[in-house]
C-alpha positions as CSV (number, residue, x, y, z in Angstrom):
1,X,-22.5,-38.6,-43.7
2,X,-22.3,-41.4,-46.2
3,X,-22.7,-45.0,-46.2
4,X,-22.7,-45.1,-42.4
5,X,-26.2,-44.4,-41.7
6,X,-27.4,-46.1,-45.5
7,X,-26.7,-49.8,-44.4
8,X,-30.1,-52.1,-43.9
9,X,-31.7,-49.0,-44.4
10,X,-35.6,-49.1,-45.1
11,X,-38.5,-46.6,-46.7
12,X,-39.0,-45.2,-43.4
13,X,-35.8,-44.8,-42.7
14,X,-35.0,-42.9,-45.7
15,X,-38.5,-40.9,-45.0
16,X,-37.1,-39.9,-41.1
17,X,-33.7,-39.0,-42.8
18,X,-34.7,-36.5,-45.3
19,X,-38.0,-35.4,-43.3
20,X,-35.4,-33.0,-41.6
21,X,-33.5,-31.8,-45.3
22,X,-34.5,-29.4,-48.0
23,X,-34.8,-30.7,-51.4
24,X,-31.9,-28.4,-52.9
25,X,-29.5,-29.7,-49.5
26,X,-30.6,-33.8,-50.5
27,X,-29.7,-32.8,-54.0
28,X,-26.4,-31.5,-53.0
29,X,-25.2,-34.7,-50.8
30,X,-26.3,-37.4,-53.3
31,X,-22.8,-36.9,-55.5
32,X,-20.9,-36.9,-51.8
33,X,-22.6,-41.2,-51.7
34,X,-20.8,-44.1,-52.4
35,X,-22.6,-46.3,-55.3
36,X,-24.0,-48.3,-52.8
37,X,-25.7,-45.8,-50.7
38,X,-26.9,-43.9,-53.8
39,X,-28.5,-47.5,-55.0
40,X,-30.4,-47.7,-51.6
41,X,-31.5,-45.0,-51.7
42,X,-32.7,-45.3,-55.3
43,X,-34.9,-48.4,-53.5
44,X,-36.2,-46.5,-51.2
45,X,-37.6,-44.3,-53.7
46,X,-39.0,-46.9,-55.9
47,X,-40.7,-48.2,-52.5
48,X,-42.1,-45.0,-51.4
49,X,-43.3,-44.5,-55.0
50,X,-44.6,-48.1,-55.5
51,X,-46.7,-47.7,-52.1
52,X,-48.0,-44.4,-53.6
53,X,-49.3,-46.0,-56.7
54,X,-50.8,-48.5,-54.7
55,X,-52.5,-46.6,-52.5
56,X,-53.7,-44.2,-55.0
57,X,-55.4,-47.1,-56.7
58,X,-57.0,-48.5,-53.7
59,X,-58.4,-45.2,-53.4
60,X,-59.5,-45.2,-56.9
61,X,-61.5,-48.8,-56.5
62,X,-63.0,-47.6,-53.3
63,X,-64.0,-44.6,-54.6
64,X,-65.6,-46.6,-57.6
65,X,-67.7,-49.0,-55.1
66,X,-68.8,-46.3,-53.2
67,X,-70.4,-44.7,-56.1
68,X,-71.7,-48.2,-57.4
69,X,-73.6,-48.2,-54.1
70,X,-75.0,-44.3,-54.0
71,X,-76.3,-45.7,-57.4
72,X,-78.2,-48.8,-56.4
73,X,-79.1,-47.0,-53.4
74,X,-80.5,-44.0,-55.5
75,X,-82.1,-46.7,-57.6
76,X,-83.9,-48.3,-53.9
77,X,-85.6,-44.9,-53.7
């Protein structure tokens, strides 16, 4: 179970993996990974979290807009 399945890997890859694995049993197999698979799947990680960030402030600035125009809207009335 290690480095076979870890080569060219991407975020969804990693995501489809572990979908299937409790926390504690990901935990457990991490120190059973070569260097190399524990480095991709350290990218992976930073992907998944990068995409988070930036959909979290996407959110955030179109959250902001829409208020901007409920205001000038309100201010139409």
């Amino acid at each position: 179970m290690t480095a076979r399945w870890v080569q060219n890997v991407d975020w969804l890859s990693c995501a489809v993996y572990f979908s299937n694995m409790s926390r504690a049993r990901i935990i457990s197999e991490i120190p059973r990974l070569s260097h190399e698979a524990r480095r991709e799947i350290m990218r992976c990680i930073i992907e998944a979290e990068e995409a988070a960030v930036t959909l979290a402030e996407c959110d955030q600035r179109a959250l902001e807009r829409f208020q901007m125009l409920n205001r000038m809207e309100a201010e139409d009335e």
